[in-house]
C-alpha positions as CSV (number, residue, x, y, z in Angstrom):
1,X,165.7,213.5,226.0
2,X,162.8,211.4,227.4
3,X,162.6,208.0,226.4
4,X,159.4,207.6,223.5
5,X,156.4,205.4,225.1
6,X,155.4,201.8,224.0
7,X,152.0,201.7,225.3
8,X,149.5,198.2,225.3
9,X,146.2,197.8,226.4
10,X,144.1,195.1,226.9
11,X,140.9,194.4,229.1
12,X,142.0,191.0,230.2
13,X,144.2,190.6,233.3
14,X,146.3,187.7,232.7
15,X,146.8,188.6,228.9
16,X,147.6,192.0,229.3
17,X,150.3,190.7,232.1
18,X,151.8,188.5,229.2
19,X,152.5,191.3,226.8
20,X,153.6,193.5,230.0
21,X,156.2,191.3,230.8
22,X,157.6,190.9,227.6
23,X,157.8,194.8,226.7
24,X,159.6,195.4,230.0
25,X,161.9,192.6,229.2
26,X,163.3,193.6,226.5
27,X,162.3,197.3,225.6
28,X,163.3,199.4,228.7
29,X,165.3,201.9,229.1
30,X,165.6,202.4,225.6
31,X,161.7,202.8,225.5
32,X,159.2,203.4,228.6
33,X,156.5,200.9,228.7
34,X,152.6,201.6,229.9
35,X,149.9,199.0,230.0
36,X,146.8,200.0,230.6
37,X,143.4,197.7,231.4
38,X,140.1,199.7,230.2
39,X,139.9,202.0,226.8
40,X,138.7,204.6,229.0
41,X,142.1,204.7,230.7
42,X,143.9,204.3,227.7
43,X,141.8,207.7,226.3
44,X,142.8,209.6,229.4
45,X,146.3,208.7,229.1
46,X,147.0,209.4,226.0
47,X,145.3,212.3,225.9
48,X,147.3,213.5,228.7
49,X,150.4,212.6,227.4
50,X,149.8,214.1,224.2
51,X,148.9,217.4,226.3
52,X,152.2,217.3,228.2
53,X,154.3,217.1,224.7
54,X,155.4,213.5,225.3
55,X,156.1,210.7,222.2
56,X,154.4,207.4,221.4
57,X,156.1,205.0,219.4
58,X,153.7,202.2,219.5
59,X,149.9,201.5,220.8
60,X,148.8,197.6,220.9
61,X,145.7,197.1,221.5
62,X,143.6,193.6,222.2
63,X,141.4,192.1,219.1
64,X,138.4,193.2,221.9
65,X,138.2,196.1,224.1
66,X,135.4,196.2,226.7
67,X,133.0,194.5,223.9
68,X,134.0,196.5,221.0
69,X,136.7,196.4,218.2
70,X,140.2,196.7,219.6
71,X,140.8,198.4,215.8
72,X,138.2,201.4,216.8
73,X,140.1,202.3,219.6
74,X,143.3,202.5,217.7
75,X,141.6,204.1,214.8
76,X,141.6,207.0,217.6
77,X,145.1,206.8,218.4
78,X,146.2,209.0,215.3
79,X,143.9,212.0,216.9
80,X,146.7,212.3,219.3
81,X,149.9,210.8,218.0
82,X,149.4,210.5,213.9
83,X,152.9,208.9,213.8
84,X,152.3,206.7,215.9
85,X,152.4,202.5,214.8
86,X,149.6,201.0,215.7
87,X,149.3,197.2,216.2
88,X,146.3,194.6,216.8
89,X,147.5,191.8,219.2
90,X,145.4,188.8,217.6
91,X,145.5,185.0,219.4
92,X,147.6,182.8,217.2
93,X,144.6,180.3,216.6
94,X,143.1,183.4,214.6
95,X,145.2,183.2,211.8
96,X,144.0,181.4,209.1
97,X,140.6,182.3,209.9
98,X,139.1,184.2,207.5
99,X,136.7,186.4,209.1
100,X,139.9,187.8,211.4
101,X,141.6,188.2,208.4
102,X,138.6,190.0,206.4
103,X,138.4,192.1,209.7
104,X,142.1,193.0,209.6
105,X,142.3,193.8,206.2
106,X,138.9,196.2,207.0
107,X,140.8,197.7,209.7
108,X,144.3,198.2,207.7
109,X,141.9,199.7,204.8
110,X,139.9,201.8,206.8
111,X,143.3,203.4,208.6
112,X,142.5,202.0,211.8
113,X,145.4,199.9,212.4
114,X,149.1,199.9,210.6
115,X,150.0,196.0,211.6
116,X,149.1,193.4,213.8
117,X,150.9,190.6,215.7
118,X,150.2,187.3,217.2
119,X,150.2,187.6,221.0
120,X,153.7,186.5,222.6
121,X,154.1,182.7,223.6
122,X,155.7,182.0,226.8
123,X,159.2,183.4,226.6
124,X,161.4,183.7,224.1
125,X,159.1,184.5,221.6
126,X,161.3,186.1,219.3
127,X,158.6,186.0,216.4
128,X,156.4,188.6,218.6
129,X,159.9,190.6,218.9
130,X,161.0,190.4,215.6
131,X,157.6,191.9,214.7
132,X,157.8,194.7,217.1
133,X,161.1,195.6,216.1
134,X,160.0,196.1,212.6
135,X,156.9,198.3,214.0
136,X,159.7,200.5,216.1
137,X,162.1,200.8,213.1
138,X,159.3,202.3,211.2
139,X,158.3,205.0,213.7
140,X,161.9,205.6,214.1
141,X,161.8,206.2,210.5
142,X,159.0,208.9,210.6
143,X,160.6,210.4,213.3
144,X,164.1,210.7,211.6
145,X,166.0,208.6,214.4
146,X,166.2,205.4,212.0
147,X,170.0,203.5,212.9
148,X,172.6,205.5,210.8
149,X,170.9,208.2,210.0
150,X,172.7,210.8,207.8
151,X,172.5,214.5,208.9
152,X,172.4,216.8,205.7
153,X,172.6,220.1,206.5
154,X,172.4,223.3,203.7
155,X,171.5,226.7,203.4
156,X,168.6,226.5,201.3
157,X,165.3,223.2,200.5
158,X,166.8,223.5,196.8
159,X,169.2,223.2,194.6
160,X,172.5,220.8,195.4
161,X,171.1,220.4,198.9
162,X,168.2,218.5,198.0
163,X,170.2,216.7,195.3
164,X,172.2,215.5,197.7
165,X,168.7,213.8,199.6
166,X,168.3,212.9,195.7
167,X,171.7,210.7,196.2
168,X,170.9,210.0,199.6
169,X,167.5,208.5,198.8
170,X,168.8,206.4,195.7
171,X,171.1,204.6,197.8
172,X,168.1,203.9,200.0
173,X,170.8,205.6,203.0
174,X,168.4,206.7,206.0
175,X,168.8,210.7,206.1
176,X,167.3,214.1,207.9
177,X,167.7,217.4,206.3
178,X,168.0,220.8,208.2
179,X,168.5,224.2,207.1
180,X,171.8,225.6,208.7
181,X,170.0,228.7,210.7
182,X,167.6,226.5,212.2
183,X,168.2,225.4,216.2
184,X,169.1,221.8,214.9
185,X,171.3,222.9,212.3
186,X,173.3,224.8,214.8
187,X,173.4,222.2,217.1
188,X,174.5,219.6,214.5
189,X,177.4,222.6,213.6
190,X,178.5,223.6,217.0
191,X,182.4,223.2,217.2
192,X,183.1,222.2,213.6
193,X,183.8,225.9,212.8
194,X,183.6,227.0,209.0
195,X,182.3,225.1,206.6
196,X,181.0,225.2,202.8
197,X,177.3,223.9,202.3
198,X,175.8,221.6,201.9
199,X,177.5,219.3,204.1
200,X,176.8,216.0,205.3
201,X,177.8,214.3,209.2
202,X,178.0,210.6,208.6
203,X,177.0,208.4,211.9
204,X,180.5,208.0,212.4
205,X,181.0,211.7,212.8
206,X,182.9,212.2,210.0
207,X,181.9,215.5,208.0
208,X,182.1,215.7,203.9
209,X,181.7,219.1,202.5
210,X,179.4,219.3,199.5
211,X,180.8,215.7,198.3
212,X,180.1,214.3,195.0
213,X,177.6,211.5,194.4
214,X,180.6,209.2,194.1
215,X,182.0,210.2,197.4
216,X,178.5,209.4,199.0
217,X,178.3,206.0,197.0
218,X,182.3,204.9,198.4
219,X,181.6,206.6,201.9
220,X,178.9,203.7,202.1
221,X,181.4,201.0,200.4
222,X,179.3,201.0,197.3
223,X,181.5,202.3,194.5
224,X,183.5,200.1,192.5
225,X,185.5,200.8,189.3
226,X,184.8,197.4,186.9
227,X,186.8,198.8,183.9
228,X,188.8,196.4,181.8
229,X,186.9,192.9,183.7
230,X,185.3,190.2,182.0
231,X,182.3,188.8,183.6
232,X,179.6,186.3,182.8
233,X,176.6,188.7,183.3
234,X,176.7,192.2,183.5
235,X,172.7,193.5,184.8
236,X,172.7,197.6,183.9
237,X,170.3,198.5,186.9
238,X,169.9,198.1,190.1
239,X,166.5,198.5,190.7
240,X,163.9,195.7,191.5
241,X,164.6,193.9,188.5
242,X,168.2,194.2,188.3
243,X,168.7,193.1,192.1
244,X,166.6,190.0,191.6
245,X,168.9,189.3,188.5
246,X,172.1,190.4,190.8
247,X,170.7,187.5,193.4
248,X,169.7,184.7,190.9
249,X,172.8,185.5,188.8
250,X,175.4,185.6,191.5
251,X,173.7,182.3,193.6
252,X,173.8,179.9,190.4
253,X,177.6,180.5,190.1
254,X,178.1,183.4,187.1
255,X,180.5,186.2,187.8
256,X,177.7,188.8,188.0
257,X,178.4,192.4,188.5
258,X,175.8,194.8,189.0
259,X,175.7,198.7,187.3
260,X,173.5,201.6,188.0
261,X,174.0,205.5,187.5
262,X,172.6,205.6,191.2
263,X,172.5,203.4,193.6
264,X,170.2,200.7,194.8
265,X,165.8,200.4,194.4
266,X,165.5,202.3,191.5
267,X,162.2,204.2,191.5
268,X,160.9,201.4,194.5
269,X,162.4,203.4,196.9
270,X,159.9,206.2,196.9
271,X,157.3,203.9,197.3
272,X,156.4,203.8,201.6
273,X,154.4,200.7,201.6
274,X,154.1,197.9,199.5
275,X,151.6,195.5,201.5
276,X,151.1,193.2,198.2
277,X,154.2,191.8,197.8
278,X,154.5,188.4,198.4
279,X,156.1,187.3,201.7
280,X,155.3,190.4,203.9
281,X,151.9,190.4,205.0
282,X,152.4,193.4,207.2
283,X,153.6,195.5,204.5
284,X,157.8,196.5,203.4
285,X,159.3,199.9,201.9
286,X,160.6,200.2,198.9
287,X,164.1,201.4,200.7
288,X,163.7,198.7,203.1
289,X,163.0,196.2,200.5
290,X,166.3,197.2,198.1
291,X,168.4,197.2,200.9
292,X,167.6,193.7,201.8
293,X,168.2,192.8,198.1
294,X,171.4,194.4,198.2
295,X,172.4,192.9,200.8
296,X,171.6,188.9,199.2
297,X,172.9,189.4,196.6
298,X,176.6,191.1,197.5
299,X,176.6,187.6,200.3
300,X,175.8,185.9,196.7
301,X,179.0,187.3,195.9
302,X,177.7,189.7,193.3
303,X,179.9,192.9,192.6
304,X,178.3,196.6,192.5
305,X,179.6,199.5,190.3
306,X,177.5,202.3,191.5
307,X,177.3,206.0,190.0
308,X,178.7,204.1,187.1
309,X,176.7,205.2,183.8
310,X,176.4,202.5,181.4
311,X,176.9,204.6,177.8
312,X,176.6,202.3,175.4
313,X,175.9,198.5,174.1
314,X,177.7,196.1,171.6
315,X,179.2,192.5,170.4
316,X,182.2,192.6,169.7
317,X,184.3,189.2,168.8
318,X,181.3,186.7,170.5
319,X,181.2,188.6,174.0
320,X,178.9,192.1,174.7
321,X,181.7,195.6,175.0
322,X,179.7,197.7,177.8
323,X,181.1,200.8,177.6
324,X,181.1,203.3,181.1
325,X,180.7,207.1,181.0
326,X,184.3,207.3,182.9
327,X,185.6,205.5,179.3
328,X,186.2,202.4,181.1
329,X,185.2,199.2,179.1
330,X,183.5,196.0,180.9
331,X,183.3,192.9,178.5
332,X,180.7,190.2,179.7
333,X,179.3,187.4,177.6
334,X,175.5,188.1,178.4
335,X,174.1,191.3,179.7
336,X,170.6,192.2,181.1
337,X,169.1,195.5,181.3
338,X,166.9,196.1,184.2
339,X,167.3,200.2,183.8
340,X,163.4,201.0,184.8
341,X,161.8,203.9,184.2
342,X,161.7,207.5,185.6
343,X,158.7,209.8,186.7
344,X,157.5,212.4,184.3
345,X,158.7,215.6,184.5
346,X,155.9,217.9,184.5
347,X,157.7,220.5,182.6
348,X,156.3,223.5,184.1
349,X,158.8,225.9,184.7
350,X,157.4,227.6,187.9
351,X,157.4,224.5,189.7
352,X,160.2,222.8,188.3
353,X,162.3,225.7,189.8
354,X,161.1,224.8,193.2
355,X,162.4,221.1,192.6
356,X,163.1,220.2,196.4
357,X,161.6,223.6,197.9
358,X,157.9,222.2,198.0
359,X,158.0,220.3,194.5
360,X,159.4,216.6,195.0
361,X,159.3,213.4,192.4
362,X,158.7,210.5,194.2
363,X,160.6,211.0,197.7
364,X,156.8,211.0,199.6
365,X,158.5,209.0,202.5
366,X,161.6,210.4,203.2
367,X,160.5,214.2,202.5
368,X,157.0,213.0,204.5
369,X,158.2,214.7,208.1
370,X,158.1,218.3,206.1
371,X,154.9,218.3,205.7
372,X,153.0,218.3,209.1
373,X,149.9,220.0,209.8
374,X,150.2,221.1,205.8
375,X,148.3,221.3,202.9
376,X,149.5,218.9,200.6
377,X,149.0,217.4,196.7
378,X,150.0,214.0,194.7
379,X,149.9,213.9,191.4
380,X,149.4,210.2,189.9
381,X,146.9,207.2,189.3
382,X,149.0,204.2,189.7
383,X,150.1,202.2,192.7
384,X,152.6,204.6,193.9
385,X,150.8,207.7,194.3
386,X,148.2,205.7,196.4
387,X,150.8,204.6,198.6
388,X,152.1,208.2,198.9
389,X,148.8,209.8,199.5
390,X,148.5,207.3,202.3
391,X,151.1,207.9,204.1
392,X,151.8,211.3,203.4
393,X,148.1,211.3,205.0
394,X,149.4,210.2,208.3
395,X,151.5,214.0,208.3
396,X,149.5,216.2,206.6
397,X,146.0,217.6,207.3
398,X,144.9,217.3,204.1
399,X,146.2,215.0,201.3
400,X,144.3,215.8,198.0
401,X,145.2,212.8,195.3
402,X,145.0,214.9,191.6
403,X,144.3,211.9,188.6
404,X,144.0,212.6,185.3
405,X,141.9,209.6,184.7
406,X,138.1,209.4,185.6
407,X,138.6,206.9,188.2
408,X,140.9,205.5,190.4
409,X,140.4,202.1,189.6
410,X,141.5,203.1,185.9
411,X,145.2,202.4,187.1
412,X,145.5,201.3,191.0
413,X,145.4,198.0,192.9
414,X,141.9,197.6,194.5
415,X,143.4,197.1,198.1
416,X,144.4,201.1,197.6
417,X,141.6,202.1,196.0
418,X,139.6,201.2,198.9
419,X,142.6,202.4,201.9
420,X,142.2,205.7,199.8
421,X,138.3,206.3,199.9
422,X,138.4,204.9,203.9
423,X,140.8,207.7,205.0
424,X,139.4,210.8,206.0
425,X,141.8,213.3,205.2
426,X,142.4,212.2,201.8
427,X,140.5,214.0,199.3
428,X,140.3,212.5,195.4
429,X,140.3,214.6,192.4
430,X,139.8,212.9,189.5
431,X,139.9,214.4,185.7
432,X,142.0,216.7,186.8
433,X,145.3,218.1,186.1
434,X,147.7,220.5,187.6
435,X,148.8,223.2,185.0
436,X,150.7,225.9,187.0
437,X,151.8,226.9,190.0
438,X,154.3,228.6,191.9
439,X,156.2,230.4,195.4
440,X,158.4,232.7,196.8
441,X,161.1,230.6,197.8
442,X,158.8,227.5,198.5
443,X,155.6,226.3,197.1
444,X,152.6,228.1,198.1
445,X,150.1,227.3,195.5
446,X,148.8,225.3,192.4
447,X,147.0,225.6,189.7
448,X,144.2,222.9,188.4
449,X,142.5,222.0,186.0
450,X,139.3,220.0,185.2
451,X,139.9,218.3,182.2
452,X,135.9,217.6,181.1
453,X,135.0,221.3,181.5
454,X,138.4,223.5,181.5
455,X,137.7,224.9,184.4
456,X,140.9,226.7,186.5
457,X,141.1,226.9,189.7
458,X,143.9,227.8,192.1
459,X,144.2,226.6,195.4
460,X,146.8,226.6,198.0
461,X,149.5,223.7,198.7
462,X,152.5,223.5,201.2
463,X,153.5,220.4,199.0
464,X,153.6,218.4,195.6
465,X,154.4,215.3,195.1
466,X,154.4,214.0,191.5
467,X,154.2,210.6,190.3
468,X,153.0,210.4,186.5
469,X,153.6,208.1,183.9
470,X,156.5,206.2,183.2
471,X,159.5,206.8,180.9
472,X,162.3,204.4,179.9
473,X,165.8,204.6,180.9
474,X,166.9,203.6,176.9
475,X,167.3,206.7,175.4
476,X,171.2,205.9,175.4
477,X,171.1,202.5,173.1
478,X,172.0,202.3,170.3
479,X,169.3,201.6,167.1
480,X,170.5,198.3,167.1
481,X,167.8,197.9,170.0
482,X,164.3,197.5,168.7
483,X,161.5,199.5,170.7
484,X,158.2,200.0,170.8
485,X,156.6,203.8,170.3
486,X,157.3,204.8,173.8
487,X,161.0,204.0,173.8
488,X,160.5,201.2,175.9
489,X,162.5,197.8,174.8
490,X,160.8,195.3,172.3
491,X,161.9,191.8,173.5
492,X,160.8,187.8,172.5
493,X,157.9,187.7,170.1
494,X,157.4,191.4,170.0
495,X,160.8,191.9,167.8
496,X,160.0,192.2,163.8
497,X,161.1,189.4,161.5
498,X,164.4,191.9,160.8
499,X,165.2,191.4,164.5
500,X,164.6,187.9,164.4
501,X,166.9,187.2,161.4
502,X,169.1,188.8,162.9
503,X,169.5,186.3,165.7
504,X,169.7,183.8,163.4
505,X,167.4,181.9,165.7
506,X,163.5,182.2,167.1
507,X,164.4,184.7,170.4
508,X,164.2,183.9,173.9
509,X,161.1,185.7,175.6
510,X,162.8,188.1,177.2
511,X,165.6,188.6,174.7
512,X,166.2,191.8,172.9
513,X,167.1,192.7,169.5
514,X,171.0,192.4,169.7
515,X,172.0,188.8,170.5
516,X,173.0,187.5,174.2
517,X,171.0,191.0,175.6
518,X,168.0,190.4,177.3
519,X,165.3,192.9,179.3
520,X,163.7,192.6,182.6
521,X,161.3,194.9,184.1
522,X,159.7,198.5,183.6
523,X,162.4,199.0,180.7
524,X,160.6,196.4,179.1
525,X,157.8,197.0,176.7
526,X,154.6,195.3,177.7
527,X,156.0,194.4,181.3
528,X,153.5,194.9,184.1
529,X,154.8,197.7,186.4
530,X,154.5,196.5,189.9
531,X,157.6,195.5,191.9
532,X,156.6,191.9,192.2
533,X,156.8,191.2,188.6
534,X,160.2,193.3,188.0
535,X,161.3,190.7,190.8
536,X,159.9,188.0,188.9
537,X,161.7,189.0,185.5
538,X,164.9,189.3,186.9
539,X,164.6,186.2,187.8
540,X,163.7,184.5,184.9
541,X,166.0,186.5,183.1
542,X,168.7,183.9,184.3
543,X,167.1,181.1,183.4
544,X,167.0,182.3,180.1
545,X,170.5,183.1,180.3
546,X,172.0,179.8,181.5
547,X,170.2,178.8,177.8
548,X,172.3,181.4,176.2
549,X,175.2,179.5,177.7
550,X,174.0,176.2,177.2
551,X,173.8,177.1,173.0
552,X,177.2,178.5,173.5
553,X,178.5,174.9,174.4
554,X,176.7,173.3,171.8
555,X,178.1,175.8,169.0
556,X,175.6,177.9,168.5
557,X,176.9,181.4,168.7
558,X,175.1,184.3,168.1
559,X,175.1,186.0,164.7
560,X,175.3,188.8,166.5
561,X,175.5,192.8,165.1
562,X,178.7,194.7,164.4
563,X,179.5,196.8,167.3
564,X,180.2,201.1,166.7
565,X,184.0,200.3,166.1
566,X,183.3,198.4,162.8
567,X,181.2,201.1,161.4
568,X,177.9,200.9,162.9
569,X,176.6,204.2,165.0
């Protein structure tokens, strides 16, 4: 297979020489480099290589091309390669400025650009390369050839196969899916004779044969059994929230372990780009994000117990009895739940039988690839449909973003808002709401409807993506847990003056109704749902915590509730 193409361009000799040197330096052969003086020779390049079938990873482009916006000329890079990254080299005595950076957040908005990098220093400028990396590992991502990629390979888009991209996707594991009759699912199968679908090749060439969602979690080292263990803190979740607790928890010495009913991200992982989020001005996937998390906190020395379902909550003799679905029983002296909250299910049967064949919750980045050249739909008002919409948009021909709301600014960051209206094939339907649909095998078509009028219309789709509302992972506790009319959890001032009495005590802010159990995150009622202040929670969460402790010392147990062995349901 060819090697993909890194191309630069840039007007001025002696710059353009600069990046030259460092691409060939340290990208080739694994890459083929072009650098390329004029943005008319850049044009009839790419057009030409686009003509001859060839693959572009990454286009630079100078701040100026021959008197005009370097971002205009990149803007027309997607006409040719739409997965394509596309970078602004900017002089490092630009940052800081504020018209560059009012020009580059223009430019990000309008779709012209993905990133953009300071020019490389005289080498090693491993800043410059650290950057490009990040740019590479995110084409490599479109284009399915992310490190470790998982091969999932089934007979049919539905059914256990796409639960398995389901699992896949939960423990943020890079994967490709291919249907077993298709030239690529022959190739992956050649010489490994009969086998029962689905199946998944690991990178290490192992093959497991419709494996359970435990047998994915240990194949990746993240399964662990903590039945019968005391620890300090037990966080139930592993999603933003939970991994923030995991890495706070685990770094200021408690015995922390860390329990989810999937794996790691929680509902972050869907999301493609999160460009707000403090510390990563060029923007970070949710995957990307949890795995990084992960990662801190297991160094931390936090332990994970994955496709572990947490069943039910209780004190018991001055310490908190979690009790596991497998009937295992984990003992810890403070808990926090970080369990989030889920998409809601649209509940229309039609489409919900074409879960994975065409219908998909969340999953707009991994399932992203499907869609090329298609008609496709997102369902959803908040931050996360906007981030799916834009970069399902980079795929698709047409993205149409269905809101049940009369604006987008109702329920999305402003930075989105505006990306959204700036990119062309992105079309915004608000007051409106899908109400059926339906396909022969795969989705073919929807049907919508305008909420101020009741007008139906039917139109066709290749894809939906669905991203609405939010519902609480807490239908499991027990009543002993006070919660608002939604079902998420009442914590701090919020609880009634039963609650509080309870206690024994005025409750900690984040503190729930039972004593030593505190909430972090979507589960919690009132919480603000962006990823940054999940983060923040789980954080803060172990201040609160170390308090907890601190009364301990001082003899000043909880009251606490009997637990379901003396009585209570």
């Amino acid at each position: 297979m060819t090697a993909p193409l890194i191309v630069a361009v840039d007007d001025d000799p002696a710059l353009l020489a600069a990046v030259d040197r460092e691409l060939r330096t340290r990208y080739t052969p694994d890459y083929r480099v072009r650098t390329l003086g004029s943005t008319a020779e850049a044009t009839r390049t790419l057009e030409e290589l686009a003509r001859t079938g060839e693959e572009v990873a990454l286009v630079l482009a100078a701040e100026q091309l021959d008197g005009a916006p370097g971002a205009d000329f990149l803007g027309e890079v997607a006409r040719w390669f739409p997965q394509a990254q596309r970078a602004l080299l900017i002089a490092w005595a630009g940052v800081g400025v504020p018209e560059v950076g009012d020009a580059l957040f223009e430019a990000i908005a309008r779709g012209r650009i993905d990133h953009y990098v300071i020019r490389p220093a005289p080498p090693p400028d491993e800043q410059f390369h650290q950057a490009l990396s990040s740019f590479l590992l995110a084409w490599a991502e479109t284009r399915r050839r992310a490190p470790h990629t998982i091969e999932v390979v089934g007979e049919t888009w539905s059914g256990r196969a796409y639960r398995l991209r389901e699992v896949l996707g939960r423990c943020a594991m890079p994967h490709r899916f291919c249907l077993a009759d298709s030239d690529e699912g022959r190739a992956i199968l050649a010489g490994t004779g009969p086998r029962r679908f689905p199946l998944l090749v690991m990178p290490n060439g192992a093959v497991m044969e419709d494996p359970t969602d435990t047998d994915i979690a240990r194949s990746a080292g993240r399964e662990l059994d903590p039945s019968g263990e005391r620890f300090d803190l037990v966080i139930v979740g592993c999603g933003p929230a939970g991994l923030s607790a995991g890495v706070y928890g685990a770094s200021e010495g408690l015995r922390t372990v860390v329990i989810d009913s999937g794996s790691i991200g929680g509902q972050a992982t869907s999301s493609s780009s999160i460009r707000n989020y403090l510390g990563f001005p060029r923007g970070v996937t949710g995957a990307e994000l949890a795995r990084r998390a992960h990662q801190q906190a297991w160094v931390f020395g936090a332990r994970f117990a994955f496709m572990q379902q947490v069943t039910h909550l209780a004190r018991e003799d001055g310490e908190i009895v979690v009790d596991l679905h497998t009937g295992g029983v984990v003992r810890a002296r403070a808990v926090v739940l970080a369990t989030g909250a889920s998409y809601r299910r649209l509940g229309i049967e039609p489409l919900e039988a074409l879960n994975g064949a065409g219908v998909f919750y969340g999953a707009a980045s991994s399932e992203a690839p499907l869609v090329a050249g298609e008609e496709v739909f997102v369902v959803g008002g908040a931050n996360s449909a906007g981030q799916a919409a834009i970069h399902l948009a980079g795929h698709a021909k047409r993205v149409t973003l269905v809101v049940r709301a009369a604006t987008l600014e109702a329920g999305m960051s402003h930075y989105l808002v505006h990306q959204i209206e700036a990119t062309p094939n992105i079309e915004v339907r608000t007051s409106t709401e899908v109400v059926d649909g339906g396909g022969d095998g795969w989705l073919d078509h929807l049907v919508l409807r305008h909420r101020e009028d009741g007008a139906l219309e039917t139109v066709g789709a290749y894809a939906l993506f669905l991203m609405i509302g939010a519902q609480p992972h807490t239908a499991w506790l027990p009543p002993t847990f006070q919660r608002d009319a939604s079902g998420f959890v009442l914590t701090g001032a919020e609880l009634d003056a039963a609650a509080i009495a309870s206690l024994g005590r005025a409750p900690l802010p984040l503190e729930t109704s039972v004593p030593g159990v505190l909430a972090a995150g979507d589960v919690r009622s009132g919480s603000v749902k962006r990823v940054a202040s999940a983060v923040g929670e789980g954080s803060v969460a172990i201040q609160f915590v170390h308090r907890l402790f601190a009364d301990e010392r001082r003899g000043l147990r909880p009251t606490g509730l009997p637990s379901p062995r003396a009585g209570v349901p």
